[in-house]
C-alpha positions as CSV (number, residue, x, y, z in Angstrom):
1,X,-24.3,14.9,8.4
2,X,-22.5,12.7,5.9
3,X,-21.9,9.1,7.1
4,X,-18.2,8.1,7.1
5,X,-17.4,4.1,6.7
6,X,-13.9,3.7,8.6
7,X,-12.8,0.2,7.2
8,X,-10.4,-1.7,9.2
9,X,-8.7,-5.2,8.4
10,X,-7.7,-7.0,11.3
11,X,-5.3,-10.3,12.4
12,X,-4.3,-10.9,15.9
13,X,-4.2,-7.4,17.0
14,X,-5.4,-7.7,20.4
15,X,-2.7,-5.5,21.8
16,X,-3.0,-2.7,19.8
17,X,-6.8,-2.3,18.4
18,X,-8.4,-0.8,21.0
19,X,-6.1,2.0,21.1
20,X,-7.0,2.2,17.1
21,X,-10.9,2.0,18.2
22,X,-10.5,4.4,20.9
23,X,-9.2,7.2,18.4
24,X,-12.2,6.8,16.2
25,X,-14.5,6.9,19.6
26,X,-12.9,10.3,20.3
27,X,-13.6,12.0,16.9
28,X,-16.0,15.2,16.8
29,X,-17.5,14.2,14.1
30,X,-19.9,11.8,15.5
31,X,-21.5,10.5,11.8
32,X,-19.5,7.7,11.4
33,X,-19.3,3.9,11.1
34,X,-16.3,1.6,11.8
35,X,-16.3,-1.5,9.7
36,X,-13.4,-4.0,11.5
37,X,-13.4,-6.9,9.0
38,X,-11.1,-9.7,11.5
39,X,-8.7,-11.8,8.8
40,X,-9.2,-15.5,11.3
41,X,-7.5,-14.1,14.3
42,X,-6.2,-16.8,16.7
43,X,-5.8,-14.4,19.4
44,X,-8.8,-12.1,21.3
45,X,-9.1,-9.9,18.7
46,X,-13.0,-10.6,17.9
47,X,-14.0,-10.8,21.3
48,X,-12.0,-7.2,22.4
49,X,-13.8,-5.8,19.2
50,X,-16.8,-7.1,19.9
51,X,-16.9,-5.5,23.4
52,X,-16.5,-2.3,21.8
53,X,-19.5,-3.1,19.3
54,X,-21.7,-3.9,21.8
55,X,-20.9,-0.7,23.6
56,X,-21.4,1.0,20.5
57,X,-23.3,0.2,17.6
58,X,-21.3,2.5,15.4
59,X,-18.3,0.2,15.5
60,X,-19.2,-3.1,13.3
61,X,-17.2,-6.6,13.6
62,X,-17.5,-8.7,10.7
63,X,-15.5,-11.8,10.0
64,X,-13.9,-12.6,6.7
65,X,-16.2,-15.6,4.9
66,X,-14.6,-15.9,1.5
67,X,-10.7,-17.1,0.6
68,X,-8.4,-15.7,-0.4
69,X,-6.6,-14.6,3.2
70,X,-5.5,-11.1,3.1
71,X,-6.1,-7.2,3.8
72,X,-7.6,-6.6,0.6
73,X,-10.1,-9.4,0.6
74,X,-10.4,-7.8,4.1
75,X,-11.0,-4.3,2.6
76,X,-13.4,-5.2,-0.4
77,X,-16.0,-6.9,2.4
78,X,-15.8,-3.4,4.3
79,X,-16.4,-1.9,1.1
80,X,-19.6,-4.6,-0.2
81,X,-20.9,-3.7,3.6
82,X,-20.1,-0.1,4.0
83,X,-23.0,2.7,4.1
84,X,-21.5,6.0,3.9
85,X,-20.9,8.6,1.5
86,X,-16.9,8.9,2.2
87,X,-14.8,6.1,2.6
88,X,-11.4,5.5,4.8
89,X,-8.8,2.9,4.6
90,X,-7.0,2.4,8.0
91,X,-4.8,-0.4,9.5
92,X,-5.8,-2.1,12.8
93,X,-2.8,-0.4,14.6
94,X,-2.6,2.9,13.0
95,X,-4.5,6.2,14.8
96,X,-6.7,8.8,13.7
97,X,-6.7,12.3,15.3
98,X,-9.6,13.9,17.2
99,X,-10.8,16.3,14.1
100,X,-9.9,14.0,10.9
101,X,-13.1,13.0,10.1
102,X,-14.7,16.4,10.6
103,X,-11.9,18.2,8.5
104,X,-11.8,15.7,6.0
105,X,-15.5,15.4,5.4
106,X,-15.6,19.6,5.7
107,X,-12.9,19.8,2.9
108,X,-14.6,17.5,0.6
109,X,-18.0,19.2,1.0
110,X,-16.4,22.2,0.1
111,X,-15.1,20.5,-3.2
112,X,-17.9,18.2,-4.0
113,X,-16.0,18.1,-7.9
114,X,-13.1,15.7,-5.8
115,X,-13.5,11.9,-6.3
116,X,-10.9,12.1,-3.4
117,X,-8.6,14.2,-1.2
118,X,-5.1,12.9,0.1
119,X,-4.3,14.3,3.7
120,X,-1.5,14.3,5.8
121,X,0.0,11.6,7.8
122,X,2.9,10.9,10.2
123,X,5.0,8.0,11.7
124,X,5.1,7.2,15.3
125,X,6.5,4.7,17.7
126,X,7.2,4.1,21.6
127,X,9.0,7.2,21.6
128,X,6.5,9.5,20.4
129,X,5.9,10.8,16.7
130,X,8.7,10.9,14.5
131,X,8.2,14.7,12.8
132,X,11.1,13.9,10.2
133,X,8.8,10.6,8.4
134,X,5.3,12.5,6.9
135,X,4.4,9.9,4.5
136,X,2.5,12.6,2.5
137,X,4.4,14.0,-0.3
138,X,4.3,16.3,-3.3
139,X,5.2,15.2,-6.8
140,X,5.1,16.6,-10.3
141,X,3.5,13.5,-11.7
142,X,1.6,11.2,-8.7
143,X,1.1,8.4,-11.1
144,X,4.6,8.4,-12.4
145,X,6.0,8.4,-8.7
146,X,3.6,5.4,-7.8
147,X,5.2,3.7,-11.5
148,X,8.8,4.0,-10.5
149,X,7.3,2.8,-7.0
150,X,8.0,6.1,-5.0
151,X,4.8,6.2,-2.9
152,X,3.8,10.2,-2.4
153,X,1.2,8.8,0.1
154,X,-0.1,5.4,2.2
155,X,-3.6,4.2,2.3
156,X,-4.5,6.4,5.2
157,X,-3.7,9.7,3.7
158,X,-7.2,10.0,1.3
159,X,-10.6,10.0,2.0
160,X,-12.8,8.7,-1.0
161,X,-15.8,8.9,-2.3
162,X,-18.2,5.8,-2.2
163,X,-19.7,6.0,-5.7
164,X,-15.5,6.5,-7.2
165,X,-14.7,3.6,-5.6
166,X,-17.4,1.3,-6.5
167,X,-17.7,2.4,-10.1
168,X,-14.5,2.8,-11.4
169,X,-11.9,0.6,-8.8
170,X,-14.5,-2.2,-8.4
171,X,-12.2,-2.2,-4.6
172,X,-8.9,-4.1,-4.4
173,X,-7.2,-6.6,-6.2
174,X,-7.2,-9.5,-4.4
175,X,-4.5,-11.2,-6.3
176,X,-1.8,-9.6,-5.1
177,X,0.1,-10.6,-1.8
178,X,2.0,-6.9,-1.0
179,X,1.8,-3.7,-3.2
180,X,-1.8,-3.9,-2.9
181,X,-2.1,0.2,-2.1
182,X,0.2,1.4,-4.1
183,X,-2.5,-0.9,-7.3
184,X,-4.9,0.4,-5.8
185,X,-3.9,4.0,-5.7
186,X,-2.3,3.2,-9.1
187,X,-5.7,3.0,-10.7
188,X,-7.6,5.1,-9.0
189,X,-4.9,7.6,-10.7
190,X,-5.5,5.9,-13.8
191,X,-9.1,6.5,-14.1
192,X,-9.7,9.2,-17.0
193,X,-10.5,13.1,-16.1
194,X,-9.9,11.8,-12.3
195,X,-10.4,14.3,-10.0
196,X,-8.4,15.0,-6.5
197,X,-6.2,16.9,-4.3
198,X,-3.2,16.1,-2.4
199,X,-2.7,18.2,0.9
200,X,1.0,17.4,1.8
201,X,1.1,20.8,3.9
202,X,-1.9,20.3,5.9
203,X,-1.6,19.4,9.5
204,X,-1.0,14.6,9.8
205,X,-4.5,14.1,11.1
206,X,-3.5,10.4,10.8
207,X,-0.7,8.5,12.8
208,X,0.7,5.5,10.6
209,X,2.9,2.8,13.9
210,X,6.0,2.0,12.3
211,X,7.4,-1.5,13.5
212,X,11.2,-1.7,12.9
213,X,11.4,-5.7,13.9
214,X,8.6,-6.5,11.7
215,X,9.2,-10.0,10.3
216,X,10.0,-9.3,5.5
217,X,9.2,-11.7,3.2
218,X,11.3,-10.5,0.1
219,X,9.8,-13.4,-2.4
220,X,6.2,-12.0,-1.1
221,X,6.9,-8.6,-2.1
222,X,8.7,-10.0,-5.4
223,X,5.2,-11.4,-6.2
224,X,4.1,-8.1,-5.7
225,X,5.9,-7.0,-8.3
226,X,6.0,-9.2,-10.8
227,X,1.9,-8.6,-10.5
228,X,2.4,-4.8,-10.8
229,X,4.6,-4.3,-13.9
230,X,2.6,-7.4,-15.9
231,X,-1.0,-5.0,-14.8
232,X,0.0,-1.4,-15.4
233,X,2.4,-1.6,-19.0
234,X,-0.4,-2.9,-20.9
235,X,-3.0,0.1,-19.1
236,X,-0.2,2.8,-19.7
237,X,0.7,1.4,-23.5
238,X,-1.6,4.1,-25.3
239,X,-1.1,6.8,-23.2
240,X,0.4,10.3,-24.6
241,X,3.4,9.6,-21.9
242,X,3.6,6.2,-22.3
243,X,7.3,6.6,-23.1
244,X,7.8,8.1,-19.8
245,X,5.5,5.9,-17.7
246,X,7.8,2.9,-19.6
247,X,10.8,4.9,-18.2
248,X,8.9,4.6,-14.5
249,X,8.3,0.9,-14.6
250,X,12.2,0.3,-14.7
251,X,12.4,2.1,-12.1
252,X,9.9,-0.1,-10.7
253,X,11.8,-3.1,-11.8
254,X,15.0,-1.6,-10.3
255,X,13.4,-1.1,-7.6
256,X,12.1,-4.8,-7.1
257,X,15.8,-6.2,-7.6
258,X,17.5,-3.6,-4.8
259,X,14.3,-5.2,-2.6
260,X,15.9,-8.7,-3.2
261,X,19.4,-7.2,-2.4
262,X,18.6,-4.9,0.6
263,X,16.1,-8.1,2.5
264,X,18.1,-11.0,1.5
265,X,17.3,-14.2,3.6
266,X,19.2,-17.4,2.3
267,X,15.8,-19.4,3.0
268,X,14.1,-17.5,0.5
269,X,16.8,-17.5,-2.2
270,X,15.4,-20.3,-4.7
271,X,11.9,-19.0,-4.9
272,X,13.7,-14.9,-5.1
273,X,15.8,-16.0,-7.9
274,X,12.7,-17.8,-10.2
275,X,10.5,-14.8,-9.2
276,X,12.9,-12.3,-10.9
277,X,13.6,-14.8,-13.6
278,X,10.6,-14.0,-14.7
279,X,10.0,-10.3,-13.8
280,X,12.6,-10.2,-16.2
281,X,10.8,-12.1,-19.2
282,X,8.0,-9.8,-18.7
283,X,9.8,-6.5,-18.4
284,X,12.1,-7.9,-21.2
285,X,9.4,-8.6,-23.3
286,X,7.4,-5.5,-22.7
287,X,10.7,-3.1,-23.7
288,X,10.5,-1.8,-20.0
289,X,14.1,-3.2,-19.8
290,X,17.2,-3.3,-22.4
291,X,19.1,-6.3,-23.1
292,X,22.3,-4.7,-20.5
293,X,19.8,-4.3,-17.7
294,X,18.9,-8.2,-18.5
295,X,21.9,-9.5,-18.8
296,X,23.0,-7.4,-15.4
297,X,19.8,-9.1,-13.8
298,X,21.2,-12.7,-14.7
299,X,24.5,-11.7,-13.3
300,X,22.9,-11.3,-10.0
301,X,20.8,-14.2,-9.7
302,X,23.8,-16.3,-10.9
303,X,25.8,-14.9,-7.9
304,X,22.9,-15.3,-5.3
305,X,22.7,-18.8,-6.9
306,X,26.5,-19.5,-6.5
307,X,25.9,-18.5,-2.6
308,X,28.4,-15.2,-3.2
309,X,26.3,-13.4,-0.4
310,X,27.5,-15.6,2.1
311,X,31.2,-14.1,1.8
312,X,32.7,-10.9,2.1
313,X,34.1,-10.6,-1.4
314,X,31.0,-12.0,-2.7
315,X,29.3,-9.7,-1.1
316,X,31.4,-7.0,-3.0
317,X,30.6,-8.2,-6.2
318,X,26.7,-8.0,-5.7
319,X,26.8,-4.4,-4.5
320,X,28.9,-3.7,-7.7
321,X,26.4,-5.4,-10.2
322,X,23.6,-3.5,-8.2
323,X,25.4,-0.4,-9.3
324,X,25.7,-1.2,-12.5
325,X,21.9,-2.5,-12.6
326,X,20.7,1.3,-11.0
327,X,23.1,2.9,-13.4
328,X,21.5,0.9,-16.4
């Protein structure tokens, strides 16, 4: 049987790991290994991992030894320790069901041609799963929908190949502090005469735990983006549809301002408004915006600047410039 490395980052998820753990204990495919990398949790999240690990020698706690903080530094030690022939990205609160690993690893020996396979996978919450939010979708172009930022799928959904990952992504890029999956996946896409296969009708074998009070960082996720569009328009400028994938990254770039607009905290506003002054340079510069969508993006940041947000009628001239902006 073909080993499976289950990599999971972890940070003060006491409350919620075991369950995570217990799903991977209940699989009937029993050739597996779970590698819980643990990010400097303050809370018992070692010690309730290790009890498992002791209990099973399967399930692997390692604890993160190198800056920078994060999920992906998290990730690429799972990935420098893992042993198996497949690879699986999930989160420290998210669930696997019973026969994921057996279908997944089935499906891929059937197409051994796949560097990797994208399944199905569903929200859930305290009330149960929420059938209406699959997070696994079909698109005519997956790497133009991950450009314009429209995510057809979350790091769950595939199962990889070791040697795909390892030779061409080299794992995750550690630089960037949100929008590390959709890079990653961004790449992977990237990589010439790659080979896969995205299952949006097969059955969610993988339960992603949406958190609706979960604390946004809008000046984060600009970072994020800023890192995104400066990466991907040079790797897309000699492409056959490099007009198109240009046409993508505004979208992208729209995309990034209605984040500002939508998550707006007044504590965040300074840093917000530099970040986009210069996602704005760089898209400027690189043609993936016109000189209206600039000047529209300086209209903004002058109004968040002028504290408009903070009145109603102010608030009426930001949603019209965000118009305008979409409309571009």
């Amino acid at each position: 049987m073909d080993l499976v490395s289950v990599i999971i980052p972890s940070f003060n998820r006491e409350l919620l790991i075991a369950e995570t753990l217990d799903s991977i204990l209940a699989q009937t495919y029993s050739s597996w290994e779970a590698i819980v990398v643990d990010d400097g949790s303050a809370d018992n999240t070692c010690q309730l991992v290790k009890s498992y690990s002791d209990r099973d020698q399967r399930i692997k706690l390692i604890q993160r030894n190198r800056e920078p903080k994060g999920a992906s530094v998290c990730r690429n030690i799972g990935l420098e320790n893992a042993k198996g022939k497949y690879v699986i990205f999930l989160d420290s609160d998210d669930l696997l069901s019973p026969d994921c690993l057996e279908n997944r690893v089935r499906f891929m020996n059937e197409h051994p041609e796949l560097n990797f396979a994208v399944f199905q996978m569903i929200c859930f919450d305290e009330k149960g799963l929420m059938e209406n939010l699959k997070l696994t979708n079909k698109r005519d172009s997956y790497l133009h929908s991950y450009l314009r930022h429209d995510l057809p799928w979350t790091i769950t959904g595939p199962i990889w190949t070791d040697d795909f990952i390892k030779k061409h992504l080299k794992g995750f890029n550690e630089s960037y502090p949100r929008l590390q999956d959709p890079e990653f996946n961004t790449r992977a896409l990237l990589v010439e005469n790659v080979r896969f296969e995205v299952l949006f009708n097969s059955k969610p074998d993988s339960f992603y735990r949406s958190h609706f009070a979960k604390a946004f960082n809008v000046a984060v996720m600009l970072k994020g983006f800023n890192l995104y569009i400066s990466e991907f328009l040079p790797l897309v400028k000699n492409r056959a549809d490099y007009e198109e994938c240009r046409k993508q990254l505004k979208q992208c770039y729209i995309e990034a301002l209605r984040s500002f607009y939508s998550y707006y905290e007044p504590k965040y506003r300074n840093e917000s408004i530099k970040l986009i002054g210069e996602l704005r340079k760089t898209a400027s510069k690189g043609h993936v915006i016109g000189p209206y969508t600039g000047i529209l993006t300086t209209f903004l940041t002058t109004a968040y600047s002028m504290n408009l947000a903070a009145s109603s009628a102010g608030k009426k001239v930001l949603k019209l410039i965000m118009k305008l902006i979409k409309m571009s």
